[in-house]
C-alpha positions as CSV (number, residue, x, y, z in Angstrom):
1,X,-73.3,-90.3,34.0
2,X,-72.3,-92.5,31.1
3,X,-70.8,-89.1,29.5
4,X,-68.8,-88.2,32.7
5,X,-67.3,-91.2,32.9
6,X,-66.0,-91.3,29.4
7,X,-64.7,-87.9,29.5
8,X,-62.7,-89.2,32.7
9,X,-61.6,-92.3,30.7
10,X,-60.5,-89.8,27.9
11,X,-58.4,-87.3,30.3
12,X,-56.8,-90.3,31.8
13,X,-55.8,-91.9,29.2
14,X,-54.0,-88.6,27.8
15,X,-52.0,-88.8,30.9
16,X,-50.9,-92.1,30.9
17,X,-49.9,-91.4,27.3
18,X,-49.2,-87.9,26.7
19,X,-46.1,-88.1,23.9
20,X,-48.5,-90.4,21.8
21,X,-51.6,-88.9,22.3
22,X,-49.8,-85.3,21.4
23,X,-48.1,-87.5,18.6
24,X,-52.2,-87.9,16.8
25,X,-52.8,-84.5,17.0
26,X,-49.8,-82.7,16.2
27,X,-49.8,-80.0,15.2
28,X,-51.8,-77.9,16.7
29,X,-51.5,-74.6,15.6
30,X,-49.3,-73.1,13.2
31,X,-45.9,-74.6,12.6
32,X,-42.2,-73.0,11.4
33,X,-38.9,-74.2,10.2
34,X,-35.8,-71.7,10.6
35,X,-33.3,-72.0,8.0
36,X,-29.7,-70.9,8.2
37,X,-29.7,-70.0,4.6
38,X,-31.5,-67.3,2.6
39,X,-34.3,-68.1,0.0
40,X,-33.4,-70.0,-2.9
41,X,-30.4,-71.9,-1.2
42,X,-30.6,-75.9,-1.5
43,X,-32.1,-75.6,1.7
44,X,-34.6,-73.4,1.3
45,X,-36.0,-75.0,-1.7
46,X,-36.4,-78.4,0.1
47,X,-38.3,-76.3,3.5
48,X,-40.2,-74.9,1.0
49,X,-41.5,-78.1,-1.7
50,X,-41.9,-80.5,1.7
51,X,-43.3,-77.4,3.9
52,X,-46.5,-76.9,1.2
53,X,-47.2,-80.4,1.3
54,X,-47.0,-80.6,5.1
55,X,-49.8,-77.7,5.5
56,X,-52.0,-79.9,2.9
57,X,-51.2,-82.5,5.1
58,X,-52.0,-81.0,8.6
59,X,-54.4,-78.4,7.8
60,X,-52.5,-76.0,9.7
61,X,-50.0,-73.2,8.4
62,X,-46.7,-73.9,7.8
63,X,-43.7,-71.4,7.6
64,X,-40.5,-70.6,6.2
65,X,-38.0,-68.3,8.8
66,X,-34.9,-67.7,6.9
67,X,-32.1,-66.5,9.4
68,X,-28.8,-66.8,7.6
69,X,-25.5,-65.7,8.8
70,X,-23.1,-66.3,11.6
71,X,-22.2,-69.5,10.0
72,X,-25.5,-71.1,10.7
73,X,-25.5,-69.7,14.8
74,X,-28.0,-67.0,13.9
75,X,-30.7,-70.1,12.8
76,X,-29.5,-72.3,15.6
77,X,-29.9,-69.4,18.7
78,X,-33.2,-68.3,17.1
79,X,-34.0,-71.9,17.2
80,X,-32.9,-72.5,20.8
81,X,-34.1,-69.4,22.5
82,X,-37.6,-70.1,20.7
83,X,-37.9,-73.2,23.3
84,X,-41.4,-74.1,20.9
85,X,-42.4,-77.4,19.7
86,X,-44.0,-76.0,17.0
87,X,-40.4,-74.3,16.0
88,X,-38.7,-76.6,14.2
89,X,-34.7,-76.0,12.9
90,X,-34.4,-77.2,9.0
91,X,-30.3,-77.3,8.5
92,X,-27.6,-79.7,7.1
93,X,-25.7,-81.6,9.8
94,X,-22.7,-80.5,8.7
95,X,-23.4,-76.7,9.1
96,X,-23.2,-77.0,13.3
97,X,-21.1,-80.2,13.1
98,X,-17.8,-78.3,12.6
99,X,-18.7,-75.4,15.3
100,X,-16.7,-77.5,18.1
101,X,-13.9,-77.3,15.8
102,X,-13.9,-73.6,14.3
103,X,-15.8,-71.9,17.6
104,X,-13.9,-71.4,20.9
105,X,-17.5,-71.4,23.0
106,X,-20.5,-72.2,21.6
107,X,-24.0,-71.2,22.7
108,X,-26.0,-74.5,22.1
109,X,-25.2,-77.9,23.0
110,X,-26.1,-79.9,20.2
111,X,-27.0,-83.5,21.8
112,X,-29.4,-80.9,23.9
113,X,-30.4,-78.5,22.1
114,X,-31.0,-80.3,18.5
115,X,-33.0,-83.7,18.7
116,X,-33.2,-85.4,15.3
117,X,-36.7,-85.7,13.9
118,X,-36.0,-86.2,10.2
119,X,-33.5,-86.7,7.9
120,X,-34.9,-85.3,4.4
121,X,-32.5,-85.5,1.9
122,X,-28.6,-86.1,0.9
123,X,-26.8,-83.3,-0.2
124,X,-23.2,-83.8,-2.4
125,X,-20.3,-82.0,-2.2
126,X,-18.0,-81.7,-4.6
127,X,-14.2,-80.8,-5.5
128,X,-14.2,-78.1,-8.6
129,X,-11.6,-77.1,-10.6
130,X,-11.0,-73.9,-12.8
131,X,-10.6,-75.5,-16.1
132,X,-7.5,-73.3,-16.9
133,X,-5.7,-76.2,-14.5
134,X,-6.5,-78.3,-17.6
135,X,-6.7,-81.4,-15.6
136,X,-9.3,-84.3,-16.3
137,X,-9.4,-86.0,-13.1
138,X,-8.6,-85.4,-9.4
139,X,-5.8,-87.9,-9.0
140,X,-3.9,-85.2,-12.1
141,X,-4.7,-82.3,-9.6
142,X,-3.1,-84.0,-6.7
143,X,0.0,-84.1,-8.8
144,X,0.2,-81.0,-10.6
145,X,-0.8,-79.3,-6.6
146,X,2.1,-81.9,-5.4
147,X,4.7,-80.4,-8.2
148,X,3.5,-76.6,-7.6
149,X,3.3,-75.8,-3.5
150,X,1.6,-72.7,-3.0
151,X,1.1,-71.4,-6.3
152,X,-2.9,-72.2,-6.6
153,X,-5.6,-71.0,-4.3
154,X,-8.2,-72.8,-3.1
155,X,-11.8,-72.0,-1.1
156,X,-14.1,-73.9,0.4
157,X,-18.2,-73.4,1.5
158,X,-18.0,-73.5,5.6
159,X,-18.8,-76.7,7.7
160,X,-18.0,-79.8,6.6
161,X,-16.9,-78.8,2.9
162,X,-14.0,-76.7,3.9
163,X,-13.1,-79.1,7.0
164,X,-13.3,-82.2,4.7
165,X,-11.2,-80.1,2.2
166,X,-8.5,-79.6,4.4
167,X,-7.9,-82.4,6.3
168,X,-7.3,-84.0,2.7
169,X,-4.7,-81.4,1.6
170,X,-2.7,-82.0,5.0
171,X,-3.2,-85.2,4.6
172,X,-1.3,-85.6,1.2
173,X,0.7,-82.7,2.2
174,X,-0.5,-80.3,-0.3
175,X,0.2,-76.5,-0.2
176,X,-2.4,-74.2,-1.2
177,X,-3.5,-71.0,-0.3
178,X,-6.9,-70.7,1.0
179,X,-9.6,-67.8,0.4
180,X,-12.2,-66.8,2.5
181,X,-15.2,-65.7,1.5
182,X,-17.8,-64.2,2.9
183,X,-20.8,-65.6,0.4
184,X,-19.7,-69.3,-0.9
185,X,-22.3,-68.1,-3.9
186,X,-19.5,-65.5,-5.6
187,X,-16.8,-68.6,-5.5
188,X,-17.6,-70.5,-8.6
189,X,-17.4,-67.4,-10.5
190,X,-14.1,-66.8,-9.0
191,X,-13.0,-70.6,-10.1
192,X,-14.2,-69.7,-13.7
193,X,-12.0,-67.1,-14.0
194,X,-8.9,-68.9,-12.7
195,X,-8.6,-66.4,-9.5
196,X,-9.4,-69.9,-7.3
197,X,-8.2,-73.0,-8.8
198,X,-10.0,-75.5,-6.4
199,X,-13.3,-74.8,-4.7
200,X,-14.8,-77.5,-2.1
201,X,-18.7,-77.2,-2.1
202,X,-22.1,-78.4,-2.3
203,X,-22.9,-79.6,-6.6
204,X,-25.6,-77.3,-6.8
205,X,-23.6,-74.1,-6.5
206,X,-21.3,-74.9,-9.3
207,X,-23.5,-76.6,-11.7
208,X,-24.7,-73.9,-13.8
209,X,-20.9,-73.0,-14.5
210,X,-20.5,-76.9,-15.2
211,X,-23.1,-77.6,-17.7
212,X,-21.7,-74.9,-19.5
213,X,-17.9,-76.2,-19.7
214,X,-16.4,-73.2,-17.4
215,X,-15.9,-75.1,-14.1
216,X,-14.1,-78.4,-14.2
217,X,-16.1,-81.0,-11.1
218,X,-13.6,-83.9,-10.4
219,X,-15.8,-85.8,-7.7
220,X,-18.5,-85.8,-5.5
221,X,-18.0,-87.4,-1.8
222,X,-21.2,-89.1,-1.5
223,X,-21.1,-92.8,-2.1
224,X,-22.9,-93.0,-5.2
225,X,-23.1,-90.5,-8.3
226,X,-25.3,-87.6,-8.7
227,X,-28.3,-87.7,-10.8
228,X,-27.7,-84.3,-11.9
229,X,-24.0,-85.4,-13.0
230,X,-23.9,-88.6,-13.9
231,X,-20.7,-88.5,-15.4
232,X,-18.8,-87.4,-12.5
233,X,-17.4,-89.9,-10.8
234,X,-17.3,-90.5,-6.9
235,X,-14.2,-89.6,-4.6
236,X,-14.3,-93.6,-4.0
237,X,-13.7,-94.4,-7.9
238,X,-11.3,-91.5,-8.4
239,X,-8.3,-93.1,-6.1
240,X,-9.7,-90.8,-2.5
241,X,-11.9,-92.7,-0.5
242,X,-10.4,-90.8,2.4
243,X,-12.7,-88.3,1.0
244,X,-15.8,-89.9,1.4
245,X,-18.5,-87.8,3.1
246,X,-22.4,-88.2,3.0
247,X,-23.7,-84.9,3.3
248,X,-27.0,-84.9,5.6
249,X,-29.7,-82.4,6.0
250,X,-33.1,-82.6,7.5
251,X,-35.5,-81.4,10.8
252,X,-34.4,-80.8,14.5
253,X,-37.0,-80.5,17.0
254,X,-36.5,-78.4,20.6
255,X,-35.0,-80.6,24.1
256,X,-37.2,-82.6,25.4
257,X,-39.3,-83.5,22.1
258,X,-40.6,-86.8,23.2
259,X,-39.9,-89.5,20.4
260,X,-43.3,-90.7,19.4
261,X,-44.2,-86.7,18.2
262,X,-41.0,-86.7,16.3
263,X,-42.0,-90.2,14.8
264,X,-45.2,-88.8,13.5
265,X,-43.4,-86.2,11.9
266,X,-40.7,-87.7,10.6
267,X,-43.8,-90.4,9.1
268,X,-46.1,-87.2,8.0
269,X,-42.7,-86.0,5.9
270,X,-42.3,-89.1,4.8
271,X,-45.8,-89.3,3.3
272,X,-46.0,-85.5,2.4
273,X,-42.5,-86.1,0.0
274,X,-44.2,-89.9,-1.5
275,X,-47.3,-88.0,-2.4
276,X,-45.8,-85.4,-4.8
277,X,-43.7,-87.9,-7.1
278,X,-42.3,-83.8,-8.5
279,X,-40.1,-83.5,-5.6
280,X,-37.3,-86.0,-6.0
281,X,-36.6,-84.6,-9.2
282,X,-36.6,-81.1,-8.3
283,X,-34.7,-81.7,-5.5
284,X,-32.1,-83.5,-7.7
285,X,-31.6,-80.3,-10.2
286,X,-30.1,-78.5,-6.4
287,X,-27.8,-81.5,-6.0
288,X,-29.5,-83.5,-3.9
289,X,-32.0,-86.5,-3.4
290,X,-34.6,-87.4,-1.4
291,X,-33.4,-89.9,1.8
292,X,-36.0,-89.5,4.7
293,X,-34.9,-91.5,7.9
294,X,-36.7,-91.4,11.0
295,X,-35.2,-90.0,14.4
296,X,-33.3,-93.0,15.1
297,X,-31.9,-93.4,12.0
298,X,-31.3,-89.5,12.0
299,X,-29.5,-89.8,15.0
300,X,-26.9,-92.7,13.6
301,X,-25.9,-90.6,10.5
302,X,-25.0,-87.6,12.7
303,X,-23.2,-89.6,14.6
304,X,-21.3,-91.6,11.8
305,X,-20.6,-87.2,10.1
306,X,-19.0,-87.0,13.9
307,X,-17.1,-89.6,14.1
308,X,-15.5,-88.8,10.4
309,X,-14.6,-85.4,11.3
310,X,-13.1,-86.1,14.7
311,X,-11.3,-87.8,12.8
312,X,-10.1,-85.1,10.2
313,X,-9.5,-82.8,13.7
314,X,-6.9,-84.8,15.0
315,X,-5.1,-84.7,11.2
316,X,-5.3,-81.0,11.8
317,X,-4.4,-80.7,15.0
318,X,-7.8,-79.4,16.7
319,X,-9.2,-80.3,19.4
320,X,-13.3,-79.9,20.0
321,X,-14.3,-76.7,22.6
322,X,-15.4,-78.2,26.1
């Protein structure tokens, strides 16, 4: 009798409390993060150091789904159309931020779709010149752009590099052509062999080309320096605070994701990253360092990204799709 009764207390209590009773126990079976970017990206590497540490953590499997392409939609539909709680999204808020802006219809609502669990880490950007420009400083390639419309090419990595990028050459109504390219990754080369002149993109891409003297970076956007390039100064201390852009990236969870399971997580990351003191700093060789935030605190950085480039959208004349 004593038994039955118990059980009953147990099976009621779960129902009065199901999101924090699923919160102490999740997960429960294997769990996955899908990436928009292929192995070895920035991304990637982060999914991958904080994923290990997770399964340790959980006792339960955890998996990398790389699904790049499509400007991050092929990740984000996967994502979506998995409609799992143990399917979790791993991308940069400002690979989907810009789709209202550069996608006439989009398949996902993102205030739906995408519920912040965890922020993970900062990411910088950073404005790169081809050192054949000769210029020491991003004020001198404002002015030798300024003196020579449309003579220098410029590319940019998609989302919020390239939007960023050109709402600041409007902006101080510079003329440049722009490249596409269909891999970000074959830019810096291109910028070390003066065929671009300017390339707007994360740090890590062009710091191998940095360190050794063939790429030129003038700033990063975030507000503080890089670790991994101490000596380059900020947009803010260069003269272009309009360029100021904190570069987000962390863990999405599926609609409906009540907030005490993505608590736990965002607290089991937190934990899983503070127990391997190795990860900050290999995170900061990729350009990045570690900044976990919660789901609340998730949320307000998206948010404050939005804001900024609805901002840049009506310098560029765009308006969001409906």
């Amino acid at each position: 009798m004593l038994r039955t009764l118990l059980l009953v207390a147990t099976a009621l209590a779960i129902n009065l409390h199901p999101a924090e009773s699923f919160a102490q126990i999740f997960p429960q079976r294997t769990v996955k993060f899908i990436l928009p970017f292929g192995p070895a990206s920035g991304t990637d590497i982060t999914a991958r150091l904080v994923a290990d540490r997770l399964a340790i953590r959980w006792s339960k499997p955890v998996v990398i789904e790389n699904r790049p392409g499509g400007d991050g939609l092929i990740a984000i539909n996967a994502f979506v159309s998995a409609n799992d709680d143990h399917t979790l999204l791993w991308v940069p808020v400002g690979t989907f931020a810009v789709h209202p802006y550069d996608k006439d219809k989009l398949p996902y609502d993102a205030e739906r779709d995408l519920i912040p669990i965890a922020n993970v880490t900062s990411l910088f950007l950073a404005a790169t010149a081809s050192t054949a420009l000769n210029v020491g400083s991003l004020r001198e390639l404002v002015e030798l752009v300024r003196a020579n419309p449309n003579k220098f090419n410029w590319a940019a990595a998609n989302g919020n590099a390239d939007f960023l990028m050109s709402g600041f050459l409007k902006s101080n109504g510079l003329e440049m052509a722009k490249v596409p390219y269909r891999d970000i990754l074959q830019a810096p080369n291109d910028l070390a062999e003066n065929r671009i002149q300017l390339l707007s993109s994360s740090l890590a891409i062009v710091t191998p080309l940095m360190q050794a003297g063939k790429v030129k970076v003038l700033a990063v956007t975030g507000r503080r320096r890089a670790p991994s390039a101490p000596d380059v100064p900020t947009v803010t201390e260069a003269g272009y605070p309009a360029l100021v852009m904190e570069s987000i990236g962390g863990i999405f969870g599926p609609r409906g994701m009540p907030l005490a399971v993505r608590e736990q997580i965002a607290a089991d990351v937190r934990a899983a990253v503070a127990s391997d003191p190795t990860i900050a700093a290999k995170l900061e060789a990729t350009g990045q360092v570690v900044d976990v935030r919660g789901p609340n605190e998730f949320a307000a950085g998206i948010k404050e990204i939005n804001d900024q480039l609805a901002g840049i959208a009506k310098v560029l004349g765009m308006k969001a799709a409906q």
